[in-house]
LUMFI-738909 format. One record per atom (N, C-alpha, C): x, z, y; atom name. Coordinates in steps of 0.2 Angstrom, whole numbers, plus 5000, padded with zeros to 4 digits. Layout:
% residues N
> X|Z|Y|CA $
...
***
This chain:
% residues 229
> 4574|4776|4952|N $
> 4578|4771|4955|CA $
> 4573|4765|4957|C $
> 4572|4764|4963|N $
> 4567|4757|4966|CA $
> 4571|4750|4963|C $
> 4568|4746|4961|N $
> 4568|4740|4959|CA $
> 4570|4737|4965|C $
> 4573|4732|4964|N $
> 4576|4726|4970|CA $
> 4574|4721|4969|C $
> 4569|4718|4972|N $
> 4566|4710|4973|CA $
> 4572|4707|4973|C $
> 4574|4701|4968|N $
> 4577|4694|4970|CA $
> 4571|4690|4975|C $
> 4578|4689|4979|N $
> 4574|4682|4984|CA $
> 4572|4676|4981|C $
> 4566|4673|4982|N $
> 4563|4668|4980|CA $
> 4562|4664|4988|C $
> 4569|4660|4992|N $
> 4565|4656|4995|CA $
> 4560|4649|4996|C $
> 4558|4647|4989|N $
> 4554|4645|4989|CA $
> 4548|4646|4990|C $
> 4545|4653|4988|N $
> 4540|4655|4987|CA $
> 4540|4658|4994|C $
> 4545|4660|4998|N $
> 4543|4663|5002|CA $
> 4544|4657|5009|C $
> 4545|4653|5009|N $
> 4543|4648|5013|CA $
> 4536|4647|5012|C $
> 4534|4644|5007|N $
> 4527|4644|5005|CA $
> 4524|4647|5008|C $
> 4524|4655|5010|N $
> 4520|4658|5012|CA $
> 4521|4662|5019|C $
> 4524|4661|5021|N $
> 4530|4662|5027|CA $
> 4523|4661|5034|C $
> 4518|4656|5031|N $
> 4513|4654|5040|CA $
> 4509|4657|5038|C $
> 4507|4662|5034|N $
> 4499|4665|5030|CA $
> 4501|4671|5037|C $
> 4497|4672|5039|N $
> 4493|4675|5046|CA $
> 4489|4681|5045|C $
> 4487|4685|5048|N $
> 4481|4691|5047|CA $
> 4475|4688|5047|C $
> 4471|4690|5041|N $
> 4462|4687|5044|CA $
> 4462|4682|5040|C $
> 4467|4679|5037|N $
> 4467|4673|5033|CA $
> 4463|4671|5027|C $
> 4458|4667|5024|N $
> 4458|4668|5017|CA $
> 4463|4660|5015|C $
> 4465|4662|5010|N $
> 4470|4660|5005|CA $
> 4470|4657|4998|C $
> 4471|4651|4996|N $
> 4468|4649|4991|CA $
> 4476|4649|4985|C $
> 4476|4652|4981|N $
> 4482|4653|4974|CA $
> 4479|4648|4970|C $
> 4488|4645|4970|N $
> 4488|4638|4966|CA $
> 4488|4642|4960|C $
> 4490|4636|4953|N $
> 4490|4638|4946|CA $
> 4496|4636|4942|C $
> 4500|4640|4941|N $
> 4507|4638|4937|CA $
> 4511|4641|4937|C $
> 4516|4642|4933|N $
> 4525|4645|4936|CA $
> 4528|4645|4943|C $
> 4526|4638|4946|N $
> 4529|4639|4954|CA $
> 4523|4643|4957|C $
> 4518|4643|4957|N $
> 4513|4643|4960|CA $
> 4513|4654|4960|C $
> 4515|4654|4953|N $
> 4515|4661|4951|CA $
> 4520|4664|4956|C $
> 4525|4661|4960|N $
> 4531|4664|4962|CA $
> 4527|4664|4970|C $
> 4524|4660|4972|N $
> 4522|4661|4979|CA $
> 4515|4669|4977|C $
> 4511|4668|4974|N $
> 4508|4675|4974|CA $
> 4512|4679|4973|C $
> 4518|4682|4970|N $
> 4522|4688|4970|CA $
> 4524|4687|4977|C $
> 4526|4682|4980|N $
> 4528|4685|4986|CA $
> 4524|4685|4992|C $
> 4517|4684|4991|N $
> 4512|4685|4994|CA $
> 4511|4691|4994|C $
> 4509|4694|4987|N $
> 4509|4702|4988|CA $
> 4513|4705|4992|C $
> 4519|4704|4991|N $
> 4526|4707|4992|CA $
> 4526|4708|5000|C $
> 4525|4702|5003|N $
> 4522|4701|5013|CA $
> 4519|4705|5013|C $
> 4512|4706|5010|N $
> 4505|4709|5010|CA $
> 4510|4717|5010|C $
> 4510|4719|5005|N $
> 4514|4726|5007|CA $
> 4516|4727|5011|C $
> 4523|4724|5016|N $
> 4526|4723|5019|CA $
> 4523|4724|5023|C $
> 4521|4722|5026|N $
> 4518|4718|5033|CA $
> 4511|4721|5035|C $
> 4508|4722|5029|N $
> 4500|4725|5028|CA $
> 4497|4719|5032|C $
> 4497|4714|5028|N $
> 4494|4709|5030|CA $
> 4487|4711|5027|C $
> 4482|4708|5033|N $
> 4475|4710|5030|CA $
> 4472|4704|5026|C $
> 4472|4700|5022|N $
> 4469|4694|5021|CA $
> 4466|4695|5013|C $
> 4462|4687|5013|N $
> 4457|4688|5005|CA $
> 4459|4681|5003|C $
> 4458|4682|4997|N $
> 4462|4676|4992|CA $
> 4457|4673|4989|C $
> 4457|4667|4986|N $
> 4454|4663|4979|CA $
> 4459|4662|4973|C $
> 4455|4662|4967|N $
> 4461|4659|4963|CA $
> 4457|4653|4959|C $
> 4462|4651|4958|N $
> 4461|4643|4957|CA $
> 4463|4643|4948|C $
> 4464|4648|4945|N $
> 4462|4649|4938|CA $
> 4460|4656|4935|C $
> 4458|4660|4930|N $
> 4458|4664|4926|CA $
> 4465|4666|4927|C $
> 4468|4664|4926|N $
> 4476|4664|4923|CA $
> 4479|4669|4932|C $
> 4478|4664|4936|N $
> 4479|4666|4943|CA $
> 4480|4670|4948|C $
> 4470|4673|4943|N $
> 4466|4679|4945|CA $
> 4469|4685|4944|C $
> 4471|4684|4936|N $
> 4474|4692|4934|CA $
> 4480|4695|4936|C $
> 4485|4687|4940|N $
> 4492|4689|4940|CA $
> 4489|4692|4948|C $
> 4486|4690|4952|N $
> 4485|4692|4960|CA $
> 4483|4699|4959|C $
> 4477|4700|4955|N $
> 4475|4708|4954|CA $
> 4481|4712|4954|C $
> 4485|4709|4947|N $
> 4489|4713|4945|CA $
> 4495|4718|4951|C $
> 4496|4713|4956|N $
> 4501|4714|4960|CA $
> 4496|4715|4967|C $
> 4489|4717|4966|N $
> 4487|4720|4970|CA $
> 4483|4716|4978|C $
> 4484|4708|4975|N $
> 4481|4704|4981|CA $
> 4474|4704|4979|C $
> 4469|4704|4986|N $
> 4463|4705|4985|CA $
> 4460|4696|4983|C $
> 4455|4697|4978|N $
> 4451|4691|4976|CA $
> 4446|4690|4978|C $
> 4444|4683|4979|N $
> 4436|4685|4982|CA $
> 4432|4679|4976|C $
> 4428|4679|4976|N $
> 4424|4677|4969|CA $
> 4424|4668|4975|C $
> 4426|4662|4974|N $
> 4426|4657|4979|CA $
> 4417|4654|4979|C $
> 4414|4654|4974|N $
> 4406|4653|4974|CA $
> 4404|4653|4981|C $
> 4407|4661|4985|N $
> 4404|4663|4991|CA $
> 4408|4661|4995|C $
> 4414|4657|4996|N $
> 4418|4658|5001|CA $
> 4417|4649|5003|C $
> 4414|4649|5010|N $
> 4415|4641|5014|CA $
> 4421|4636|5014|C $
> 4427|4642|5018|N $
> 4430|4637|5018|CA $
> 4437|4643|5018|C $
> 4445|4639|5016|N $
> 4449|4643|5014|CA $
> 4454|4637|5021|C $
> 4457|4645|5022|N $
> 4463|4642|5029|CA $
> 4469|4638|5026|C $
> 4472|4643|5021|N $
> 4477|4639|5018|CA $
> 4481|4639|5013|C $
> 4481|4634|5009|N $
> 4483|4633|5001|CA $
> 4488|4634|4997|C $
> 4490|4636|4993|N $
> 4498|4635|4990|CA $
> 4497|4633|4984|C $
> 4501|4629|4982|N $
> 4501|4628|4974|CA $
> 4505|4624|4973|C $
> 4509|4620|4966|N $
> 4512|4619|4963|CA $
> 4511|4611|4963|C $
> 4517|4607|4958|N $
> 4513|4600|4955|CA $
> 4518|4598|4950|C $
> 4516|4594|4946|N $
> 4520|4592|4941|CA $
> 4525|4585|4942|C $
> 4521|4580|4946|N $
> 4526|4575|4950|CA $
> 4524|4576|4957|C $
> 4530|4571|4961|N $
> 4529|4569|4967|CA $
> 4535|4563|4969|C $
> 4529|4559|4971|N $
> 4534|4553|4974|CA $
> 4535|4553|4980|C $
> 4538|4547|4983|N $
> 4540|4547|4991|CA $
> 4534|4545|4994|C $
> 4530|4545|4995|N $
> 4524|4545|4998|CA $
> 4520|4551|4999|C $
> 4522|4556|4993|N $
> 4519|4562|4993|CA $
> 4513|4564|4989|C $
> 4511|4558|4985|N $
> 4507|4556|4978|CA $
> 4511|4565|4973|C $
> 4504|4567|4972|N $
> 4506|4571|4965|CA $
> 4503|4572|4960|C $
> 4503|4572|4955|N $
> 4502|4575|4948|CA $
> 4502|4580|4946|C $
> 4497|4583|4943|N $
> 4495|4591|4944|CA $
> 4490|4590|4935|C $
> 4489|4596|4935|N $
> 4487|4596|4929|CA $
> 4488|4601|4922|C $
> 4495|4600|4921|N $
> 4498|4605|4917|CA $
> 4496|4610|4914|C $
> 4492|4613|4918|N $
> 4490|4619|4915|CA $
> 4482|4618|4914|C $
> 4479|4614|4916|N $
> 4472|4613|4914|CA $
> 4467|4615|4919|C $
> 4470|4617|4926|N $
> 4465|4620|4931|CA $
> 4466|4614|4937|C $
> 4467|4609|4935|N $
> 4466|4603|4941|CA $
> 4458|4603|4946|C $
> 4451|4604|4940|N $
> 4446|4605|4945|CA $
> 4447|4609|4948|C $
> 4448|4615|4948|N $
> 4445|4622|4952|CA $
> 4452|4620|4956|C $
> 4458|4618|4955|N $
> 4463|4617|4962|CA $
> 4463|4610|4967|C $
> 4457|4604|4964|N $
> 4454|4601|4969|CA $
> 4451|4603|4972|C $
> 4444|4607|4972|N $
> 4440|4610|4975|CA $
> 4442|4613|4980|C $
> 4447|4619|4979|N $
> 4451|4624|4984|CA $
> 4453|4619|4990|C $
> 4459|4615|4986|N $
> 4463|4609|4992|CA $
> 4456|4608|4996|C $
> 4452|4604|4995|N $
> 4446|4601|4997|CA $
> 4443|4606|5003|C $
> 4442|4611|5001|N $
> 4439|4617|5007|CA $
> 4445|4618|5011|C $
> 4451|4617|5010|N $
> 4456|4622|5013|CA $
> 4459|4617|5020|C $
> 4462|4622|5024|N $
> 4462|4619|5031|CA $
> 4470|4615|5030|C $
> 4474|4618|5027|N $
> 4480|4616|5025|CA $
> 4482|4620|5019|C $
> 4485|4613|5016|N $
> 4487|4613|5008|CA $
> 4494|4610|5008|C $
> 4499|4617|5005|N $
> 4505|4616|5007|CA $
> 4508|4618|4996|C $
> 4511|4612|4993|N $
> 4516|4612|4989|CA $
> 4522|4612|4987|C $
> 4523|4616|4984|N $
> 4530|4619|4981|CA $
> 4533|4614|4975|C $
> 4539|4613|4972|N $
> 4541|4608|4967|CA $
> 4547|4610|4968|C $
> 4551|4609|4962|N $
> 4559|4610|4962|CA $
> 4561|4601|4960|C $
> 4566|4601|4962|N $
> 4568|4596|4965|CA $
> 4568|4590|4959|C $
> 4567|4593|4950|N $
> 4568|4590|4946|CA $
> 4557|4587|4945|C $
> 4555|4587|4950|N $
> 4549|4585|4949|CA $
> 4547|4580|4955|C $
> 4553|4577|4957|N $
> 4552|4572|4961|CA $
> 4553|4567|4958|C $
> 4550|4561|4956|N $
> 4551|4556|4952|CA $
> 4547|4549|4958|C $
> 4551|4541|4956|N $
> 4551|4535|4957|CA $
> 4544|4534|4960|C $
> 4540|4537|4951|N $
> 4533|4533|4948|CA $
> 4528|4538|4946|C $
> 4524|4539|4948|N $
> 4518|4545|4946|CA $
> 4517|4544|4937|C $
> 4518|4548|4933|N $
> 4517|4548|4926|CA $
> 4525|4545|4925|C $
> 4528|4544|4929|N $
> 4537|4542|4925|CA $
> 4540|4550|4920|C $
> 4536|4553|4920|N $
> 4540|4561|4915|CA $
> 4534|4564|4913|C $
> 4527|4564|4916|N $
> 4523|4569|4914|CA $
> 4515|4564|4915|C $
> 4511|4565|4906|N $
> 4506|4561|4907|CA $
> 4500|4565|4910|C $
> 4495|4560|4911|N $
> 4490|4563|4917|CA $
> 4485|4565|4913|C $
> 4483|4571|4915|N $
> 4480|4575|4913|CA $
> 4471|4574|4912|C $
> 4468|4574|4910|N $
> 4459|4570|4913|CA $
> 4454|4576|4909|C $
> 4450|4580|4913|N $
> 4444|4583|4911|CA $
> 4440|4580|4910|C $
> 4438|4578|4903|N $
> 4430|4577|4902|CA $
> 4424|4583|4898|C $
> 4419|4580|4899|N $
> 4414|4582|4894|CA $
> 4416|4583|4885|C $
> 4412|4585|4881|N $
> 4413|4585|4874|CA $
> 4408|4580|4875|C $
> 4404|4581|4878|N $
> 4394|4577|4876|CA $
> 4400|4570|4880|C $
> 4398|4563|4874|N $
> 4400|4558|4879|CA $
> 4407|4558|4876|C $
> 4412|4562|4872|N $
> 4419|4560|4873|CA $
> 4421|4553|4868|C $
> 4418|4549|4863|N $
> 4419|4543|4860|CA $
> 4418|4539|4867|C $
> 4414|4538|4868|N $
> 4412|4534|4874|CA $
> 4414|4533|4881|C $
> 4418|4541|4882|N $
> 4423|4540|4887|CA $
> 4428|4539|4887|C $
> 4432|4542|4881|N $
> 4440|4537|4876|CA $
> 4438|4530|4877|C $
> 4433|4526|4873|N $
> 4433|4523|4873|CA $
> 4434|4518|4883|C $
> 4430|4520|4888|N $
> 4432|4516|4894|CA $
> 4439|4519|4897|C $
> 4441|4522|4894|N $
> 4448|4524|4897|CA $
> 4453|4520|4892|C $
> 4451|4521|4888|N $
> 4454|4511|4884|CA $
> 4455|4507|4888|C $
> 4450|4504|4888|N $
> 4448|4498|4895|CA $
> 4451|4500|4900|C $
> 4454|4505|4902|N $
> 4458|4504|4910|CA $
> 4466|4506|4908|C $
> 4467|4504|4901|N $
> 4473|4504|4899|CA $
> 4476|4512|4899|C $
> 4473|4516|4896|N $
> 4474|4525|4896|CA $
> 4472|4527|4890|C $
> 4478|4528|4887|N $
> 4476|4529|4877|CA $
> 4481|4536|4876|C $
> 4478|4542|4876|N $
> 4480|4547|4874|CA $
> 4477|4549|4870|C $
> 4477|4558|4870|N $
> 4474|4561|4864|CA $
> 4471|4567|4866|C $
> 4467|4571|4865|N $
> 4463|4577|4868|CA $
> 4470|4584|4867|C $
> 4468|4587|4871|N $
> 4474|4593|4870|CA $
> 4472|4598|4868|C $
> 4479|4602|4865|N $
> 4477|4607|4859|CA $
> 4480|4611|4863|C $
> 4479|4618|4859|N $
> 4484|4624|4860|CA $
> 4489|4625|4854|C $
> 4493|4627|4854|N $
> 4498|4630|4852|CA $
> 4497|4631|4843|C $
> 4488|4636|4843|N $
> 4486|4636|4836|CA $
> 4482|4629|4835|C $
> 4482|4624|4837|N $
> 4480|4618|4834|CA $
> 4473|4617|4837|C $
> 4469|4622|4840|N $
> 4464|4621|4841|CA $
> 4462|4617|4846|C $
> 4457|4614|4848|N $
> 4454|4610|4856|CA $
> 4457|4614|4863|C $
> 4459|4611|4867|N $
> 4461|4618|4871|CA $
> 4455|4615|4878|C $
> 4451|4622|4881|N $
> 4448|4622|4886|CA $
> 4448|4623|4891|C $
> 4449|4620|4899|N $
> 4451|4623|4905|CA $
> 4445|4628|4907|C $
> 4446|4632|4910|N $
> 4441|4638|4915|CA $
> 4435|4636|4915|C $
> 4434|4629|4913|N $
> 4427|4627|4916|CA $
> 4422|4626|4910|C $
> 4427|4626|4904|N $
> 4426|4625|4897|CA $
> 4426|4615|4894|C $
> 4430|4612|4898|N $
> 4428|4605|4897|CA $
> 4436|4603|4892|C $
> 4437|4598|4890|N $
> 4441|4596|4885|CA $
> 4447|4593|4891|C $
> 4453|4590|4887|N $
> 4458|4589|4893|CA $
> 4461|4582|4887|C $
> 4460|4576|4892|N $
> 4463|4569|4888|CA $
> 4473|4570|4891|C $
> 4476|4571|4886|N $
> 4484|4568|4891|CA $
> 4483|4561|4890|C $
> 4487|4557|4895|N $
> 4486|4549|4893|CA $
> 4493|4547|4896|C $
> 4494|4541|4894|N $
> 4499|4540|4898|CA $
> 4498|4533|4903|C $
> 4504|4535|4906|N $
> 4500|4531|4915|CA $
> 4506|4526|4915|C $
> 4505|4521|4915|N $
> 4510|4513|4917|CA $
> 4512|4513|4923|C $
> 4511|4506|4925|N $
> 4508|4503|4933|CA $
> 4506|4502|4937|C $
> 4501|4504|4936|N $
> 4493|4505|4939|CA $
> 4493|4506|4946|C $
> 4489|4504|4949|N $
> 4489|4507|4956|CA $
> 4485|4511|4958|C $
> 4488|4520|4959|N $
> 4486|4524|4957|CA $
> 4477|4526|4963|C $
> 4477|4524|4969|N $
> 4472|4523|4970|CA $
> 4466|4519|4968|C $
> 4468|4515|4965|N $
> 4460|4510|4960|CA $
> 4460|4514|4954|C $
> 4466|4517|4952|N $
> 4466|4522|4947|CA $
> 4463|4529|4946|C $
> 4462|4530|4951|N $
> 4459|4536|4954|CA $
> 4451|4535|4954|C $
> 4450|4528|4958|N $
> 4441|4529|4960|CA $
> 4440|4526|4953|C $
> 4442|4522|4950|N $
> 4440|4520|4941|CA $
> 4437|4527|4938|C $
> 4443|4533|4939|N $
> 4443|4538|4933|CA $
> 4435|4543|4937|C $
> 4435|4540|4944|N $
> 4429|4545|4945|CA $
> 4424|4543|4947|C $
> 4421|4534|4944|N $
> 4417|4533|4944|CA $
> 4414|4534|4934|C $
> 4418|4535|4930|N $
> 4418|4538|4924|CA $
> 4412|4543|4922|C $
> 4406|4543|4921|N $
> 4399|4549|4922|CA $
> 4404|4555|4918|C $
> 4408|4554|4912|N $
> 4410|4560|4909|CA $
> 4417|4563|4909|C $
> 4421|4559|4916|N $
> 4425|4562|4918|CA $
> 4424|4567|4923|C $
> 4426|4573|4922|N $
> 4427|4580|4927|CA $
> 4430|4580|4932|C $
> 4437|4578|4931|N $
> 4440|4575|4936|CA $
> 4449|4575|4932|C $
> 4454|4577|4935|N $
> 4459|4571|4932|CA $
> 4465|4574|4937|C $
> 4472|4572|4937|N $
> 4478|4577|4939|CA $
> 4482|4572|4944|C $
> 4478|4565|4947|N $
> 4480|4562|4952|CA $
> 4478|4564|4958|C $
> 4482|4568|4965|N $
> 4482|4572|4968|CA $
> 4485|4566|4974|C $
> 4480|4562|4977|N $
> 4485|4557|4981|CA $
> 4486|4557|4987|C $
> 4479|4562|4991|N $
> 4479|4563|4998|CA $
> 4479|4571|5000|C $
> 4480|4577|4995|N $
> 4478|4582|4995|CA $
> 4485|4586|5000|C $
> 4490|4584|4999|N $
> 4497|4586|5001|CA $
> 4497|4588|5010|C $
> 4498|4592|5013|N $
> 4498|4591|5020|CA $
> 4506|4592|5021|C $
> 4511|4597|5014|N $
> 4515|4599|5015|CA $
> 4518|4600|5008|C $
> 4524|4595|5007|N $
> 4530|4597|5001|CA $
> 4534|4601|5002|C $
> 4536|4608|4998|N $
> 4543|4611|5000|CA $
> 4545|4608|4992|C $
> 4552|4607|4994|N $
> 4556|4605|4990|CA $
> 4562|4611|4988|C $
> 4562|4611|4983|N $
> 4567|4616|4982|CA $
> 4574|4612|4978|C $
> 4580|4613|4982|N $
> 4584|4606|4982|CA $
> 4590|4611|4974|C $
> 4593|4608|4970|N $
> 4599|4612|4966|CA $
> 4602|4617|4969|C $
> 4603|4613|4976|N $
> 4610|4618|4982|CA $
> 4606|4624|4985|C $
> 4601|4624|4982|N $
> 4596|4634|4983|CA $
> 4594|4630|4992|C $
> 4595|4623|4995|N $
> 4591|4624|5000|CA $
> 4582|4621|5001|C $
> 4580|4620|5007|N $
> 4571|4620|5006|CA $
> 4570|4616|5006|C $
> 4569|4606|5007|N $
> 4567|4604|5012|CA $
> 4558|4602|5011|C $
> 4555|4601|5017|N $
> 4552|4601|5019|CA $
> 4547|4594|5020|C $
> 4542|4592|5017|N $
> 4539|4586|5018|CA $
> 4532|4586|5022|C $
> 4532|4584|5028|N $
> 4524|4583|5031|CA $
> 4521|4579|5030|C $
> 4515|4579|5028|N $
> 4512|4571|5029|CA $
> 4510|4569|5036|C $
> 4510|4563|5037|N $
> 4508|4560|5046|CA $
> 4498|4561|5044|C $
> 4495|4561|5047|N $
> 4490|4560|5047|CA $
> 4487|4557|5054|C $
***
């Protein structure tokens, strides 16, 4: 008896513009996870010929698993077009990204990619960046008293994040992860502060990365957010 795919039209908006020839950058998360099943799912379909990045470990093994082609990103210039997730988003299109601890490696992609399109269900829209979910910050181990410490000073007092068994928890890159929580602040003096920091890696303030929001509304509909540029 064949299996029957539920529809996912958010993931499948998501991926709906991915073309033949394409390389392809795979965001990291639950929503993000939903867009590569049904990237596969195109791919079979359609026999789409295209090659992928993954933007974590975690990623990498759900796309194999389901059959989409990887390419090691070291070697890859530039990627056409990006999908991924985020954890906040205001009306500006400001997001917050982080959660799962591959913020670097899903900057980087955005950065190469020609267009970077984001998926969120609609309980991830919020007022104020940090209003439900604290921002996430890569550092170094070498340097981490003395990073805590300036992150002090720009009024950001969290704790290093664990896993589950207690232990330090690592991103892909193998660097530490501060949560901190975020006030007021204006998140662009916010931003170049955290990245003038020598031992910050980088951080889940996501302000100009967005070209495109799909919203996924309660009422099961999609909308859709461009940015002007």
């Amino acid at each position: 008896m064949t299996e029957q795919r539920v529809a996912d039209p958010l993931a499948e908006a998501a991926v709906a513009d991915i073309k033949n020839g394409m390389v392809v950058g795979l965001g990291t998360g639950r929503t993000a996870s939903r867009g590569v099943i049904a990237l596969a799912e195109r791919m079979k379909t359609e026999n789409l010929e295209i090659r992928c990045v993954a933007t974590s470990h975690a990623t990498e093994t759900l796309a194999r698993f389901h059959g989409l082609p990887v390419m090691d990103f070291a070697l890859v210039e530039k990627v056409d077009y990006l999908f991924d997730g985020a954890d906040e988003v205001d009306a500006s299109m400001n997001m917050l990204k982080g959660s799962g601890g591959a913020m670097t490696r899903e900057r980087i992609v955005a950065w190469a990619s020609d267009r970077c399109v984001y998926m969120v269900d609609e309980s991830k829209l919020v007022s104020r960046i940090g209003e439900r979910t604290t921002l996430p910050i890569a550092v170094l181990a070498f340097g981490l008293a003395a990073v805590r410490a300036e992150l002090r000073n720009l009024g950001l007092n969290g704790v290093c994040r664990r896993t589950i068994k207690g232990e330090l928890f690592l991103t892909d890159n193998g660097n530490l992860v501060i949560d901190v929580a975020l006030g007021e602040q204006d998140l662009s003096e916010m931003a170049a502060s955290l990245n003038d920091i020598p031992g910050v890696i980088d951080h889940g303030l996501f302000l100009t990365e967005a070209d495109e929001i799909l919203v996924e509304r309660d009422s099961g509909t999609i909308e859709r957010r461009v940015r002007e540029r």
